[in-house]
N, C-alpha and C positions, 0 to 999 in steps of 0.2 A: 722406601721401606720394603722393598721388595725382597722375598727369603731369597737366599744364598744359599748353593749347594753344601751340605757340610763339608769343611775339610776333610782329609785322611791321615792318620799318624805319617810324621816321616822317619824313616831308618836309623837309628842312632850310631855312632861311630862306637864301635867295640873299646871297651878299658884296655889301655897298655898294662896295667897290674891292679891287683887287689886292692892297695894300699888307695891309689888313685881313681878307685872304681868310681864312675857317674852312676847314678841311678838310672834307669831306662822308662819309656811310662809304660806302663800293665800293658797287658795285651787288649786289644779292640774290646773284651768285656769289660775294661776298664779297673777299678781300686772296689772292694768290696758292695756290693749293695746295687751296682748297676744290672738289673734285669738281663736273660739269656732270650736270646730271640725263642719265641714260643709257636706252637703251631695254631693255625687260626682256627680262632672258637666256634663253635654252632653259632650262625646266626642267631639275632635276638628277635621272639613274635611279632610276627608283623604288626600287631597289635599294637604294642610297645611304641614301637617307631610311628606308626600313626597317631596316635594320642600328643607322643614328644614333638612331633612334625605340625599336627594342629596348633597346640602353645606358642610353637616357635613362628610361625605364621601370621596367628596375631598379634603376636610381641610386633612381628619387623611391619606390620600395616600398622601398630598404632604408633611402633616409635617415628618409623620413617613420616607418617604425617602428621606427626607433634613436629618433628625436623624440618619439614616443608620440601620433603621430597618428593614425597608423596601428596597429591591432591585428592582424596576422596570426594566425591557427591553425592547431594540426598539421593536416596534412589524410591525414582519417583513409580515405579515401578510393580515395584514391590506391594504384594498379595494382603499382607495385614492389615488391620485396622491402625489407625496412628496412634503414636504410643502416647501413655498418658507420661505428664512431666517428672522428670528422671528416669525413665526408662529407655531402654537403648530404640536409637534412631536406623534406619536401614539407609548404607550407604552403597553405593558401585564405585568400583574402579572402571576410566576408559578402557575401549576395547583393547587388549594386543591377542597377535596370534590367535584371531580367532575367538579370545577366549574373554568374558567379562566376569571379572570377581564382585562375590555381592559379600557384605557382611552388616552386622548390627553393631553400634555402638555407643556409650554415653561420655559426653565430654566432662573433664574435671579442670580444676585450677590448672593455672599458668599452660593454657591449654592444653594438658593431656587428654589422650584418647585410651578410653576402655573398652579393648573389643573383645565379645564375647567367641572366642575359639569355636563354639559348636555352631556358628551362626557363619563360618566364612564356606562360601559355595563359588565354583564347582568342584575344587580341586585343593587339598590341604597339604601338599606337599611344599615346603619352602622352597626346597632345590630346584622343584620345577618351575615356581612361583616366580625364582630369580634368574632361570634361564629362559624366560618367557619376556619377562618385565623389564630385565638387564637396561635394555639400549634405550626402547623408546617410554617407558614409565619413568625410567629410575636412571638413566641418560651415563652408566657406565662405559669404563672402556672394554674391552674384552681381556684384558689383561687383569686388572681391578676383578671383572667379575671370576674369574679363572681362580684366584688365591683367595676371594671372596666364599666360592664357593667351597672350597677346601675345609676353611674355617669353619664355615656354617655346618659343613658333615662333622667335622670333631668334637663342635660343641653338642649336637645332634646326639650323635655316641655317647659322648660325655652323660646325656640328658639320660639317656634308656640306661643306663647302669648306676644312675640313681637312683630309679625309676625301680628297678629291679628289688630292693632289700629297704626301699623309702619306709622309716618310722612315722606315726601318728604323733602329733602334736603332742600328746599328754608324755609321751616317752622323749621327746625331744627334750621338751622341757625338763626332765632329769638328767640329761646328759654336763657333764662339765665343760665348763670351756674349750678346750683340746676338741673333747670329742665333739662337739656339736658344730665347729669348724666344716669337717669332713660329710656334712650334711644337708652345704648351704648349695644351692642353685647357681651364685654366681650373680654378676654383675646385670641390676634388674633393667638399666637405660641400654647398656651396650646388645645389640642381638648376637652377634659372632663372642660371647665373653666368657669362650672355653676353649677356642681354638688351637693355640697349643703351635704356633705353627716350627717346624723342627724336633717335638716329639713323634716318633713312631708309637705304633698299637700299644707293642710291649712296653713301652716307656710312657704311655699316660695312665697304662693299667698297674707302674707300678708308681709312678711320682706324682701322680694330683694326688688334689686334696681328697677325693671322692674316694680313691680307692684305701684308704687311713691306713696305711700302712706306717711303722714304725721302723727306722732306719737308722743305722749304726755311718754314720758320715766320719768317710778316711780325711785325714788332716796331710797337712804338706808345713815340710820348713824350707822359708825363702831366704834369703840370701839379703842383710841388711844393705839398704839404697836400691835392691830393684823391690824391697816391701818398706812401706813407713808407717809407723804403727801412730795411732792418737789417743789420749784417754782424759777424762775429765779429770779435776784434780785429786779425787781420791785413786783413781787409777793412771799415777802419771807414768808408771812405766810398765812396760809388758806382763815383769815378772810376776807384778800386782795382781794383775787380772790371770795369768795363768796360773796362780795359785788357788784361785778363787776358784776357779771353772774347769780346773784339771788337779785330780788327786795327784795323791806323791808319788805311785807306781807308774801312774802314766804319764807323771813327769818322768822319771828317771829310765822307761821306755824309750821315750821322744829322744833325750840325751842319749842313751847309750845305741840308737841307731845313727845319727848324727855323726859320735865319736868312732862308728865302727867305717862309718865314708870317711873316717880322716876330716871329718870338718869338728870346729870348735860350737858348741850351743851355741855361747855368746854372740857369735856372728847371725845368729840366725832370726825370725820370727817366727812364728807358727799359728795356722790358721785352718779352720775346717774346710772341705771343699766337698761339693755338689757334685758326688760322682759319675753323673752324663755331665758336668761339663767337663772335670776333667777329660772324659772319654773323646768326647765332638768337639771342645775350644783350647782347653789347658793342654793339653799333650800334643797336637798336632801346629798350635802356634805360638807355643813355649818351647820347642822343641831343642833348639840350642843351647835354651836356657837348663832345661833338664840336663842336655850330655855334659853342660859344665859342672854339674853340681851347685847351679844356682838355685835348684830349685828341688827338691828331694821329696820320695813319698815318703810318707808315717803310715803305722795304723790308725786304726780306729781310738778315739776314747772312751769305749763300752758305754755311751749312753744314747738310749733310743731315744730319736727325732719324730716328731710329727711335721708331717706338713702341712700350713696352714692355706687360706683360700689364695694369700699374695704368692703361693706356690712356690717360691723363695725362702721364707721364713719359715723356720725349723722353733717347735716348743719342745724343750727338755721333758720330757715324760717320766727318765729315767731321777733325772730332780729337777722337782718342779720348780725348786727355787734357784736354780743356775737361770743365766739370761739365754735370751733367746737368739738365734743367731739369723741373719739376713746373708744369702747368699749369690752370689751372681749368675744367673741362669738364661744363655744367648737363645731365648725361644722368645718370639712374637705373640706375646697376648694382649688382649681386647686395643692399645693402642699404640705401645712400644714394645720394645726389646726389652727385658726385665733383666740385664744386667746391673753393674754397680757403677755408676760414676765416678771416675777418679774424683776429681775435688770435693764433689758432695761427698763421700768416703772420708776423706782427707776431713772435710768439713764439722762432719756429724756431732762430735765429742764439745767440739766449742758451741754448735749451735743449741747443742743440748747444756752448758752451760747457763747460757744466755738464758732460754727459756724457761729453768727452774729458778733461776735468780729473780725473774718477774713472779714470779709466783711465791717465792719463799720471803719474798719483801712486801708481800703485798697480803695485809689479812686476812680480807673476802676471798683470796683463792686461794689459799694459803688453809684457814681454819673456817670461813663457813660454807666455801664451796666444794673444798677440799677434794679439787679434782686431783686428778690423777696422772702426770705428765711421764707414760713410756719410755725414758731417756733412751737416745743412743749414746752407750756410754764409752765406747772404745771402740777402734776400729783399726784394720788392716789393707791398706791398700799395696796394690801388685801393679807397678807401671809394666808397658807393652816397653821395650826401648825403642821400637819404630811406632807402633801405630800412635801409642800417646804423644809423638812429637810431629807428626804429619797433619798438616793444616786441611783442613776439607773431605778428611776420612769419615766414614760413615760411624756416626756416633757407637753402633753396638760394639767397635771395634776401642771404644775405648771406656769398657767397662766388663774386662774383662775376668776379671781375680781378684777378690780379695772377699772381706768381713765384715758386718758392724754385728757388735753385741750388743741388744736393748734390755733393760732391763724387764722382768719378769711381771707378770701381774699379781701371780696367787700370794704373793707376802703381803702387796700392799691393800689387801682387803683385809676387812672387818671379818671377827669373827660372827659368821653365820652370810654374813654378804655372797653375792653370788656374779658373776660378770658373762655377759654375751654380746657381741657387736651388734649393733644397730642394724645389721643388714638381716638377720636372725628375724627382727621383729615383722617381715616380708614373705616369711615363708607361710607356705600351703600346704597343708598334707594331702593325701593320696584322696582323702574324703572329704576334702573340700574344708577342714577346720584350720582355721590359723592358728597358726603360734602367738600372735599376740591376745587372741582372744583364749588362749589355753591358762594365759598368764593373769590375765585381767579376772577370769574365771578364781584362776588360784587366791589371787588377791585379796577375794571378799569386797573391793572398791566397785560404785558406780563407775563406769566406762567412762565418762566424762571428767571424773574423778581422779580416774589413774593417768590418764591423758595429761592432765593438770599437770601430776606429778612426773611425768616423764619430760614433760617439755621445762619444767622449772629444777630437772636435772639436768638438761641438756644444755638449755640458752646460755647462764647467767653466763660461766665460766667463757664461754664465746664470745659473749657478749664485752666482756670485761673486758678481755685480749683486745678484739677491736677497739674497740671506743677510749680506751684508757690507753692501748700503747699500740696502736694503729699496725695490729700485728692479727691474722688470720689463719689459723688453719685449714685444711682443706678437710670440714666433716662428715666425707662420705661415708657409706654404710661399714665398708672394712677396717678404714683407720678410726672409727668412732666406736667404743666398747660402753654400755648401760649398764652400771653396777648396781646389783637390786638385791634389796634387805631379805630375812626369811621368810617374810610373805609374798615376796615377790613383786613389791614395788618398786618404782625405780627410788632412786636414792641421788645419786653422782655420777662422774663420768670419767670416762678412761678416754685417753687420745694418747694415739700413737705415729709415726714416722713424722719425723719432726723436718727432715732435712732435704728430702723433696717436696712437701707437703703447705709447707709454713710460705705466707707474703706477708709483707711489709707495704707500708705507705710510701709513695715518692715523696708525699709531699712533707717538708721537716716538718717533725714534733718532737717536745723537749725529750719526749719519754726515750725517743730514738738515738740523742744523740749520745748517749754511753752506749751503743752498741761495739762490737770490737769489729776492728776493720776484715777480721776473717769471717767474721759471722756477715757482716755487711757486704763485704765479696759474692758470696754464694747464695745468699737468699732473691728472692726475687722480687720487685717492688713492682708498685704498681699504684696507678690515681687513685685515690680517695672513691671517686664513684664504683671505677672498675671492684676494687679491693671487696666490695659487701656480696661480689658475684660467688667469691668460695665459701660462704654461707648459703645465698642463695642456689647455686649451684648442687655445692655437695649436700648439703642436707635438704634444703625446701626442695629443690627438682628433684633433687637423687633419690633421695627416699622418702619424704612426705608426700611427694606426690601420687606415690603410690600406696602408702602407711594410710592416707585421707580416704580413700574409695574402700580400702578394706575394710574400714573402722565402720564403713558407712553400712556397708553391706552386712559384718560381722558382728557390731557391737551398737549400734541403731544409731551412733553418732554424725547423723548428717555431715555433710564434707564443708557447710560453712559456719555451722557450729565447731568443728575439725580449729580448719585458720583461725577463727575468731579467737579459739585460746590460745593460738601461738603467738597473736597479734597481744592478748590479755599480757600473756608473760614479756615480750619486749617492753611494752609500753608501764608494766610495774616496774621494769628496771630503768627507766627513764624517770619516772617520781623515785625511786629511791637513790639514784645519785643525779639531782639537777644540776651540780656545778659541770657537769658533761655535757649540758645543753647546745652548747655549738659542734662539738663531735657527733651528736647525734643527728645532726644536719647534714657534718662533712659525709657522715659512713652511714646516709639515710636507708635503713632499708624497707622502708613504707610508700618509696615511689609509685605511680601507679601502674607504671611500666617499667620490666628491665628486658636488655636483652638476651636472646635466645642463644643460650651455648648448647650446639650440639656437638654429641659426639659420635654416631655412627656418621654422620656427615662428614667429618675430620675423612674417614677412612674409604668412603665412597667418594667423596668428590674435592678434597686437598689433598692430601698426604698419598694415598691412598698405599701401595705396597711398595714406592721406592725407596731407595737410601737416601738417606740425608745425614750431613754432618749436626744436625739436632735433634732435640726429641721434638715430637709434634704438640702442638696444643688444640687445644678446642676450638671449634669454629663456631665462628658468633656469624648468626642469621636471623634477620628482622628481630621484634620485637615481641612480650607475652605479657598481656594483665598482670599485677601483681596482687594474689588475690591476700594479702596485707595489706594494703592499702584502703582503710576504710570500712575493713570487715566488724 
């Protein structure tokens, strides 16, 4: 997984005539909207970067020894009187370089560590923390630590210029979906989970999320058989969906630049592109493809783009009810390459079949759970004619170009309903008030109360999936959205990417076996035990475990009063459907131990920054309480 130099555009063969003319790709600034190299800003107050630099410090001490990279120990040393029970413990790190790290901290469920940022001595800088620590704490290679440290500076940056115009809770919470995207922090388990790696200055200050910028994305027509288009079957052919998503002038645009290359529309498909990749991937290793007129620019379609947190996904701003588009962008963040996978591309429209047909057949999720399933409802894929056929190529090389269109959120609410991702419910403001307790505030509900409510929006619809057709999404903070009434309760729930996101059961179940062999192809299955991990994982690890200590701190919710209701709401949907009594044995998730999936570990010490012909997955290390079991 290691970055690769960017390519460079290559020279195009000049037109013998007009009539025959290829299209050329833009010049190095690339198709509209790609950023001009800028002159470097004033430094930001040292201030800043130390505040950001202390956070980021004790994020990587408490995630690395929740990971077991890290070994902290009491420190016995230490000046204070002993803490009374839940309050934070004083620990050291062994010596390196001379230098011994002390900090404070309280343990929480499935052993997490809370360390308090103002408590870590002598030295609170990360960068130096990890150029000290690297070999003999944290047992990197110098290579690993080299791109390691890269990351950790961008996200770093990233942090100070949020840092900079950061809202208060009470203004967040007025903000709408769109906008309150561009004001999330970023992935709370991953410590490097802004790095960016392949954006320059100028290109993070004009494409993350953070900087919200809204953007006009140039479109390209492909050439049919090197693009294959897929759509569900209300959109079974292009022209469907290009009606929908592009007015008549910027159809008959598209066509009459087309007609004026001497090419036929008909021949062609058309899809939006990300214009740094066109600039750094599309034009430099399409390039033959360009002078043949296989592959041709367009304008813009006049509507502004946001970019969301997956940094890929664009939300129509300009209308809100057009879908949303997903686009392939070769930059390394927090553990892949955030390209597009051919086949999953390929895939998406069936798999999004599948999974609305479980739900539109099925009453409880259908009308009383009445979640919310984000289809991917069409998609555009763009084979390499080499790299997609080269066995053992490094995967980023084969998610190169194309599209998926998901559908939109703001139609499918209630009027007065309001929607934010679960990751949302984790933020901090500048003055130490949470967002969740801004909401709970709002509410008018006892704490305990809303809590109820949030977790008996979340479970059932999961719950259902599993147990019922042995099928899991992965409920982390960004693909999980809370749809809350006008006082600000929860209510239901939104789930989104279906098509890298979604496992299945190995083992037969009847409910399985009408799946279609294309949807069956590309999903990814997995044991009965393993499968309750992307519950456990994406939502108890990912974000309860941090949601539990806030709520403790912010809302007087003690953290086993926290489990105990989430354990309340699983086991009311076990009395309420008992003929599922041996499923809930198969896909037990009240065991008393699961094992530990980490994932800054994946990147420290598996995968770490090579290529590989795969994407990476999580690395399972020993085992954690499950503090479900019994609460």
């Amino acid at each position: 997984m290691r970055p690769s130099p960017q390519p460079q555009p290559q020279p195009q063969p000049q037109p013998q005539s007009r009539s025959a003319q290829p299209p050329r790709p833009r010049p190095a600034s690339g198709p509209p909207g790609r950023p001009e190299p800028t002159q470097p800003a004033a430094s930001p107050q040292a201030d800043a970067w130390q505040r950001a630099g202390r956070r980021m410090l004790a994020k990587m001490l408490a995630e690395f020894a929740y990971e077991g990279v890290l070994t902290p120990e009491p420190d016995t040393e230490d000046p204070a009187p002993p803490p009374a029970e839940a309050e934070p413990v004083a620990y050291r790190l062994p010596e390196v370089d001379g230098v011994t790290y002390r900090f404070r901290a309280r343990r929480g469920a499935y052993g997490h560590w809370i360390v308090d940022p103002a408590s870590v001595t002598p030295c609170t800088d990360p960068l130096r923390f990890l150029a000290r620590a690297h070999h003999e704490l944290l047992g990197l290679s110098g290579d690993t630590t080299g791109h390691l440290l890269r990351e950790l500076t961008a996200t770093l940056a990233a942090d100070v210029r949020l840092d900079t115009d950061a809202l208060s809770a009470a203004d967040l919470a007025d903000l709408d979906y769109a906008d309150l995207e561009g004001h999330q922090t970023g992935h709370p388990w991953l410590v490097a989970n802004k790095g960016r790696l392949g954006f320059s200055a100028a290109d993070a200050a004009h494409w993350a999320p953070e900087a919200r910028h809204a953007h006009l994305l140039p479109w390209l027509a492909v050439r049919r058989g090197l693009a294959h288009y897929r759509g569900v079957p209300a959109l079974a052919t292009p022209d469907q969906l290009y009606r929908e998503e592009l007015d008549a002038p910027t159809r008959a645009t598209f066509r009459g630049a087309l007609t004026e290359h001497g090419r036929d529309p008909a021949d062609y498909l058309l899809l939006p592109v990300h214009p740094w990749q066109w600039d750094e991937v599309v034009a430099p290793l399409f390039a033959p493809q360009i002078a043949d007129g296989s592959i041709i620019s367009l304008p813009t379609d006049n509507a502004r783009r946001l970019p969301q947190q997956s940094i890929r996904t664009f939300l129509n701003v300009t209308r809100p009810e057009a879908r949303t588009v997903k686009l392939p962008l070769s930059v390394l963040n927090t553990l892949v390459w955030r390209g597009l996978p051919t086949e999953r591309t390929l895939a998406a429209p069936a798999v999004t079949a599948w999974v609305h047909g479980l739900r539109d057949a099925d009453p409880f999720l259908r009308d009383e759970t009445r979640v919310i399933l984000l289809g991917e409802t069409a998609s555009v894929t763009v084979e390499h004619p080499l790299y997609d056929r080269l066995p053992g190529v490094p995967y980023q090389y084969r998610e190169l170009l194309g599209c998926i269109w998901r559908e939109p959120l703001a139609p499918q609410l209630d009027p007065g309903e309001r929607a934010r991702t679960l990751a949302a419910l984790l933020h901090t403001d500048a003055r130490g008030r949470a967002f969740t307790a801004e909401l709970v505030a709002r509410s008018g509900l006892a704490p305990s109360t809303w809590l109820r409510r949030l977790f008996a929006a979340l479970l059932p619809p999961l719950l259902r999936f599993l147990y019922r057709y042995g099928t899991v999404f992965s409920p982390h903070g960004e693909n999980t959205v809370v749809v809350f009434d006008e006082r600000d309760v929860p209510v239901r729930l939104a789930i989104k990417d279906f098509v890298d996101d979604i496992n299945v059961s190995a083992q037969p179940l009847p409910e399985l076996a009408s799946m279609p062999a294309d949807v069956r192809r590309v999903l990814l299955s997995e044991p009965p035990g393993f499968l309750t991990q992307f519950i456990h994982s994406g939502l108890f690890v990912g974000v309860f475990r941090y949601l539990a200590p806030l709520c403790a701190d912010q809302l007087g919710v003690p953290e086993r009063r926290f489990w105990s209701l989430v354990r309340r709401e699983i086991l009311r949907h076990h009395r309420r459907f008992p003929e599922f009594a041996a499923r809930y044995r198969m896909f037990d998730l009240l065991t008393p131990s699961i094992e530990r999936l980490c994932l800054n570990r994946n990147r420290l010490h598996l995968d770490g920054y090579r290529d590989s012909p795969h994407r990476p997955h999580a690395a399972v290390h020993g085992f954690v309480p499950n503090p479900l079991h019994g609460s």
